[in-house]
C-alpha positions in Angstrom: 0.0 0.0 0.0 1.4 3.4 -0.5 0.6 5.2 2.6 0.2 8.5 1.4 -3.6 7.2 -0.3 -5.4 9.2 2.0 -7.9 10.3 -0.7 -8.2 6.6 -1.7 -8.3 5.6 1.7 -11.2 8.5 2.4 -13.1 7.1 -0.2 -13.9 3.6 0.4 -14.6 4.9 3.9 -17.0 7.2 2.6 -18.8 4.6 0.6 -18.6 1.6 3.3 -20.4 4.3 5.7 -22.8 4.5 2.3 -23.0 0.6 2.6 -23.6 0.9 6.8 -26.4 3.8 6.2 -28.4 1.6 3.7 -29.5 -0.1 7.5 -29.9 3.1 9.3 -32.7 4.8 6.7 -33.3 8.0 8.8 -30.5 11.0 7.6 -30.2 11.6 11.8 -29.4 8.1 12.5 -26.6 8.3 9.7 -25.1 11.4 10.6 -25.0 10.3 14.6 -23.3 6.8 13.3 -20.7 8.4 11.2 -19.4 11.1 14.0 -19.6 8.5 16.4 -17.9 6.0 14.2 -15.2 9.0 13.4 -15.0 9.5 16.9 -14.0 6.0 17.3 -11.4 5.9 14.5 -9.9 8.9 15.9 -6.9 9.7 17.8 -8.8 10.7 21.2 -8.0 8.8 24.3 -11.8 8.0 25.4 -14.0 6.7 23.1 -17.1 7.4 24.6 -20.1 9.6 23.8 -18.8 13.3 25.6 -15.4 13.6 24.9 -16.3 12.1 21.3 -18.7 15.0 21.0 -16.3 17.7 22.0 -14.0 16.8 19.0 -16.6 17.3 16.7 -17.6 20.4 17.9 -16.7 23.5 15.8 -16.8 27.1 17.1 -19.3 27.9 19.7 -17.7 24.6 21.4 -19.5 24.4 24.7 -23.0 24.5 22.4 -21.5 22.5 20.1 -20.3 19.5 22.2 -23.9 19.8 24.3 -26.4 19.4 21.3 -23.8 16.2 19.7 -23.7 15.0 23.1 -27.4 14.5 23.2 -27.5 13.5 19.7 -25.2 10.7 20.2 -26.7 9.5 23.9 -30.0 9.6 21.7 -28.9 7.3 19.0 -27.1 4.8 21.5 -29.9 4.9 24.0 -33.1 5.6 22.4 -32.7 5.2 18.7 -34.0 1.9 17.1 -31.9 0.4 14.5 -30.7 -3.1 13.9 -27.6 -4.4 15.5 -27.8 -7.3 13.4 -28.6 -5.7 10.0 -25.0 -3.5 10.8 -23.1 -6.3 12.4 -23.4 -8.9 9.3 -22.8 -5.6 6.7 -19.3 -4.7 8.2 -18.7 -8.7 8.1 -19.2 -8.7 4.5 -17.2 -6.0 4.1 -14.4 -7.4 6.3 -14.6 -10.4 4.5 -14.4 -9.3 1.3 -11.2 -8.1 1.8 -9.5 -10.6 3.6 -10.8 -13.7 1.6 -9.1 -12.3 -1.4 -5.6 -14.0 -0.2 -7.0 -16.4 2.3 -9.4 -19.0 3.2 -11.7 -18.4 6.3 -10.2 -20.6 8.8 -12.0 -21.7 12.4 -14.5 -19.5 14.2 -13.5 -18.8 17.8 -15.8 -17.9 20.4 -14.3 -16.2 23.8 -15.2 -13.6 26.5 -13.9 -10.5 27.9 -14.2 -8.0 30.7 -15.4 -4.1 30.7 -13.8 -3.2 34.2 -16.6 -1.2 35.6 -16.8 0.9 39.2 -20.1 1.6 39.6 -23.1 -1.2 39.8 -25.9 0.8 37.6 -24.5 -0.6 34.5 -26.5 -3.3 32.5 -25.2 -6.5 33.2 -22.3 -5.5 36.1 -21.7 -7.6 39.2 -18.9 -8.9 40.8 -17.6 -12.2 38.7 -14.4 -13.7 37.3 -13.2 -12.1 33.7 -9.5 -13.4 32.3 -9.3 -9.7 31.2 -8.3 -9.1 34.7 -7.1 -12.3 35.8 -9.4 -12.4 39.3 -12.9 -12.0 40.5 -13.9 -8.2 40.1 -16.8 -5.6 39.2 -17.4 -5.8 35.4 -19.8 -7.0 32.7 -18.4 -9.9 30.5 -19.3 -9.6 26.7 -19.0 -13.2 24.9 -17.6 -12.6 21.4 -17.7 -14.4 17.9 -14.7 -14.0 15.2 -13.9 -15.6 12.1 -10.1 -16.1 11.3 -7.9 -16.2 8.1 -4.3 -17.2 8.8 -3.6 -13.6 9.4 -6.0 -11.9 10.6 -8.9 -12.3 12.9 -12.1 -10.8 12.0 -14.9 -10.2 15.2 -18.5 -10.7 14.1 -21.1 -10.7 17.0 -21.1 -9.6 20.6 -23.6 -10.5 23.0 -24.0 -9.2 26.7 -23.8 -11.8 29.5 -26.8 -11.2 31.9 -26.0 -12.4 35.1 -29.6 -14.1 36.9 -29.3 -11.2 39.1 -30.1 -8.6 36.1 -32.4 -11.3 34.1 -34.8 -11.3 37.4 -34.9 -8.2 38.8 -38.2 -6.4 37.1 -36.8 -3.1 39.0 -33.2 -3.7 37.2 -34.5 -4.7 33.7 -36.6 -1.2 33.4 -34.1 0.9 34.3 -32.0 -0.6 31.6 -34.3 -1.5 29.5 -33.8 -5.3 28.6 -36.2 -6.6 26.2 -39.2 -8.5 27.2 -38.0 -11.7 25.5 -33.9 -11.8 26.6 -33.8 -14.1 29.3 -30.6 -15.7 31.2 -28.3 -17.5 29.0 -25.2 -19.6 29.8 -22.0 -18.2 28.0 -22.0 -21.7 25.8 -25.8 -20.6 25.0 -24.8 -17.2 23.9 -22.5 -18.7 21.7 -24.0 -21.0 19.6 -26.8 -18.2 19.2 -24.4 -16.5 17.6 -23.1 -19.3 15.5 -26.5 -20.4 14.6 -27.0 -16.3 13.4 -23.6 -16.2 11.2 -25.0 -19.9 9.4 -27.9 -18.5 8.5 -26.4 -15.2 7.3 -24.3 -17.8 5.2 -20.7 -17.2 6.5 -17.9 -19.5 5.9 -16.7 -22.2 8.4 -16.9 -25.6 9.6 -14.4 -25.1 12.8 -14.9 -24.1 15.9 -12.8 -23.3 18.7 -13.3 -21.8 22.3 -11.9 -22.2 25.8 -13.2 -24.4 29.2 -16.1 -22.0 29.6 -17.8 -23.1 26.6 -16.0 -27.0 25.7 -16.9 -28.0 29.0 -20.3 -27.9 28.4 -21.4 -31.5 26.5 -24.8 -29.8 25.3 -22.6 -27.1 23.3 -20.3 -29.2 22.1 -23.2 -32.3 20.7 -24.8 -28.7 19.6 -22.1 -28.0 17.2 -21.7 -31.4 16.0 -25.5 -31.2 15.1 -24.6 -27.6 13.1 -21.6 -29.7 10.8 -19.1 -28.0 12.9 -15.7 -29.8 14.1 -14.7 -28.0 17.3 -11.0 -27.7 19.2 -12.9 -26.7 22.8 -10.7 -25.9 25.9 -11.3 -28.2 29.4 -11.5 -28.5 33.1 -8.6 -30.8 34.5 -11.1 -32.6 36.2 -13.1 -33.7 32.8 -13.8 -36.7 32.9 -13.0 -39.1 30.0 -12.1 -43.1 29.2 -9.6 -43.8 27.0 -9.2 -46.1 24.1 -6.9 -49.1 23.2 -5.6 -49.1 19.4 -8.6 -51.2 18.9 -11.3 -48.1 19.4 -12.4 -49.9 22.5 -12.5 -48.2 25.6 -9.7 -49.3 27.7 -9.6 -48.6 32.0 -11.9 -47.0 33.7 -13.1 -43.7 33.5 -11.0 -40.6 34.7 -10.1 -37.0 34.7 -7.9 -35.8 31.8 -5.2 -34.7 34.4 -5.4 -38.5 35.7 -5.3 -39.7 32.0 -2.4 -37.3 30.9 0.1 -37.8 33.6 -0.6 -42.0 33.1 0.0 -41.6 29.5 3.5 -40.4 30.9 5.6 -37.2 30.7 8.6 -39.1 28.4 5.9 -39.5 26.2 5.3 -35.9 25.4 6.6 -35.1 21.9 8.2 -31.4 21.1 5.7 -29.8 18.2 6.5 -26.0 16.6 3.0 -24.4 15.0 4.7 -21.0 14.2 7.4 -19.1 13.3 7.4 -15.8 13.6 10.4 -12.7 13.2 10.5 -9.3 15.2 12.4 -6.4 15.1 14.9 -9.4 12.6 14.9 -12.0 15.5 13.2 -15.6 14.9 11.1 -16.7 17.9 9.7 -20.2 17.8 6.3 -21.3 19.2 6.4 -24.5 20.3 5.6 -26.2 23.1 5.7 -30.4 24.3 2.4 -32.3 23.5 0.1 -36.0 23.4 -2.4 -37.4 21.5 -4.6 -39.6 23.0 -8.0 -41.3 21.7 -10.9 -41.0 24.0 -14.4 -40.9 24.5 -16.8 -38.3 26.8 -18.6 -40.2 29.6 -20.8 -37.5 30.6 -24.2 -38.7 31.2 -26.8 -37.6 28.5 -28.2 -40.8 28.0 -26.1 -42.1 25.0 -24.8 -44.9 25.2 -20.6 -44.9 25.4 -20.4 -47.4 22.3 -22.4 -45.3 20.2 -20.2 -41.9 21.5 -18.1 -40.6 19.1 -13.9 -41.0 19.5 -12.0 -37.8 19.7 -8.3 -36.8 20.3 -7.7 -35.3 23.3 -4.6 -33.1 23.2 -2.3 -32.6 26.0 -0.1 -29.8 26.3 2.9 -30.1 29.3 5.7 -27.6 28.5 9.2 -28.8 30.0 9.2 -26.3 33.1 6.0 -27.3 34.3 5.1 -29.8 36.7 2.0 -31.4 35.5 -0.4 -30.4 32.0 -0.8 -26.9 31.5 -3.9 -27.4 28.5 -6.7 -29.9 27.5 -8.0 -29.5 24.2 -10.9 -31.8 22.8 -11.0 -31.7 19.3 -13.0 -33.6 16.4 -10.4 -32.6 14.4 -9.8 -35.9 12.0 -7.1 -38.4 12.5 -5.6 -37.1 8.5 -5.0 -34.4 9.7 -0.8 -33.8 11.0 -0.3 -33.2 14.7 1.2 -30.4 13.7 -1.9 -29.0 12.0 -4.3 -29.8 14.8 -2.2 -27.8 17.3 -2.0 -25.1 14.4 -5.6 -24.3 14.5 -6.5 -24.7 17.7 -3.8 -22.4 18.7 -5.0 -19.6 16.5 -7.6 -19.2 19.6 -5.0 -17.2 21.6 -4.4 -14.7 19.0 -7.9 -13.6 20.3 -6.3 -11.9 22.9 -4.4 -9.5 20.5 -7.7 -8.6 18.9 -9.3 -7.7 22.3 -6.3 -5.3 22.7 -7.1 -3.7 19.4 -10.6 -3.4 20.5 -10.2 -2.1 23.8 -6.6 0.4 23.3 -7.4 1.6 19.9 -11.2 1.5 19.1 -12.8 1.9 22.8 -14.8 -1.2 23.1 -14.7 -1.1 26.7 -15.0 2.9 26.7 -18.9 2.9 26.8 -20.4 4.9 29.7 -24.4 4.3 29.1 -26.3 1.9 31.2 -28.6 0.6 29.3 -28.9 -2.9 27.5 -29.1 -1.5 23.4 -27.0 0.9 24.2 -24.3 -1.5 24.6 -25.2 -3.0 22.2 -25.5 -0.2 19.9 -21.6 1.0 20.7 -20.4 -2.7 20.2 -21.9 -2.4 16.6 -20.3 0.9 15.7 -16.6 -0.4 17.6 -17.3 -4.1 15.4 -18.0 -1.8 12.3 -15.0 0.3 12.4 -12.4 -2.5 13.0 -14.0 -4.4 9.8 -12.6 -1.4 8.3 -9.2 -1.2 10.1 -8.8 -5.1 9.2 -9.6 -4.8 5.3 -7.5 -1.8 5.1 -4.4 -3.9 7.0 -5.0 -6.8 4.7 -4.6 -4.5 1.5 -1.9 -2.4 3.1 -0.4 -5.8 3.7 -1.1 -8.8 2.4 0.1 -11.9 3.1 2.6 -12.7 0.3 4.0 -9.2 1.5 4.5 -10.1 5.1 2.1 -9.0 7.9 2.6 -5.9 9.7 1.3 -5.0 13.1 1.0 -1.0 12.0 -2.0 1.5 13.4 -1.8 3.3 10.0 -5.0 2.5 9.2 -6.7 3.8 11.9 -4.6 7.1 11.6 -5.4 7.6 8.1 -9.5 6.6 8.7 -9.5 9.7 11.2 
């Protein structure tokens, strides 16, 4: 890309906000989503409804900033207009561009924590979130992406709605939670959103999440039952039975921790899944895995004969003690070892795109308290990095080596 294309750049903004405004029909709606949207792109350090106001203001400022404050609180708030409708156009759009040099690879569904002080926000209570590695005040959003071998692509967002928020009448008008959302599991949340990108006909057969979700058996026969093959994270204390060479179950049945460390540590095999170079220096990711056959023994009423076999992955780096990772995987027997850990590990670069999110698009920046106005800011953030990513993808593409550069975000504002 030749970085001085700001007109170029200006213009395929300009239409993909045409392509985003098709969904918002009213001129008000349009003209809130693109300053907010700007507002987001921009270089301000908050990226929430005042301070984006303020930088749009022109002279007389203080009026200025007050009337697009209220404009913007009204379309976040109040405003109807379909989340959905804008979520699968910027996928299309991010799509576009990235399938052009690569294949959609596995979906990957995860969670995250907005670090919250107050408890008036929709959906805020006191509960664990990796974001900050302990229990704390937040509300935990459970995202959906879609990944090339370069670049991961978010899709969907839901809010997780803890039973204290789903049934308290006094809570759910004061932040106005539809009549028909009722508590979900995280797992449930997900495979509503995987059941919405199917029918909206995205790519994929793969998916791949952590404990939270592949510790559920009802999400993972779920996925199954959608054509998917999964790579799902799990509990140590799992329980599985493994399998002789024969396909026959073989001992009795036991936690994965108890069936890893019997398989044996010497039998642990050094794998690589990527190489990568920064600032010239080669840095290998690899790590000491098994592969062992097993069958769940959960009880859902299916017989274990009838239960389908699947790897179950092991991962024990040399300085640890004991297992470090389960994976569960459908993932077929064709396929390399190498490969298998290859995909599943493409999880983790999840954490990179929640960074992106959060420290350059304001994901977590929202102030409102009410249920569509989170949703309503997760659509504009999920909009504006579709654009970000398909503007890194033609800046860089793959054959040209990736780069991790913000230009596109400083050239968008």
């Amino acid at each position: 890309m030749d970085t001085t294309d700001d007109a170029g750049m200006a213009n395929r903004l300009d239409q993909y906000f045409g392509r985003l405004g098709a969904h918002l029909k009213d001129v008000r709606k349009r003209e809130s989503f693109a300053m907010y949207a700007f507002g987001i792109l921009g270089d301000g350090e908050r990226k929430s409804a005042e301070p984006i106001a303020a930088r749009a203001a022109a002279e007389p400022v203080k009026l200025q900033t007050s009337r697009n404050h209220g404009k913007l609180l009204h379309f976040l708030a109040r405003a109807a207009w379909d989340d959905h409708a804008v979520r699968l156009e910027a996928t299309q759009y991010g799509l576009e561009a990235l399938t052009k040099d690569e294949p959609v690879g596995p979906w990957i569904l995860d969670d995250t924590g907005f670090l919250k002080q107050g408890k008036h926000s929709v959906g805020v209570q006191r509960q664990y979130t990796g974001s900050a590695g302990k229990i704390t005040n937040c509300q935990i959003g459970v995202s959906l992406a879609v990944a090339t071998r370069s670049q991961h692509l978010p899709i969907d967002f839901e809010l997780y709605l803890p039973k204290s928020w789903t049934e308290d009448p006094e809570l759910r008008r004061e932040t106005r939670i539809p009549a028909d959302v009722v508590f979900k599991t995280k797992p449930e949340l997900g495979l509503g959103m995987i059941r919405r990108a199917v029918d909206d006909g995205i790519q994929g057969d793969i998916v791949l999440a952590d404990s939270a979700f592949g510790d559920s058996s009802d999400f993972r026969n779920s996925l199954r039952d959608l054509g998917f093959d999964f790579g799902v994270g799990l509990h140590s204390t799992t329980k599985v039975v493994r399998l002789g060479s024969n396909g026959r179950p073989r001992g009795e049945h036991r936690s994965v921790e108890r069936v890893a460390m019997a398989h044996g540590r010497k039998r642990f095999r050094n794998l690589t899944w990527r190489e990568s170079t920064n600032n010239g220096a080669k840095r290998r990711l690899a790590s000491r895995f098994a592969f062992i056959r097993v069958k769940t023994t959960h009880d859902d009423g299916l017989d274990l004969g009838d239960r389908e076999p699947m790897w179950l992955v092991v991962e024990w780096p040399s300085t640890e003690p004991k297992p470090t990772k389960y994976i569960l995987t459908t993932l077929p027997r064709r396929m390399s070892k190498k490969q298998i850990v290859r995909t599943f590990k493409e999880r983790w670069r999840t954490e990179r795109m929640y960074e992106d999110l959060k420290g350059e698009l304001g994901l977590d920046h929202f102030e409102g308290r009410s249920f569509p106005g989170w949703h309503h800011h997760v659509s504009v953030v999920l909009a504006c990095y579709a654009f970000v990513v398909a503007e890194r993808s033609r800046a860089f593409p793959p054959s040209a080596g990736r780069s991790r550069s913000c230009r596109p975000l400083a050239l968008a504002a």
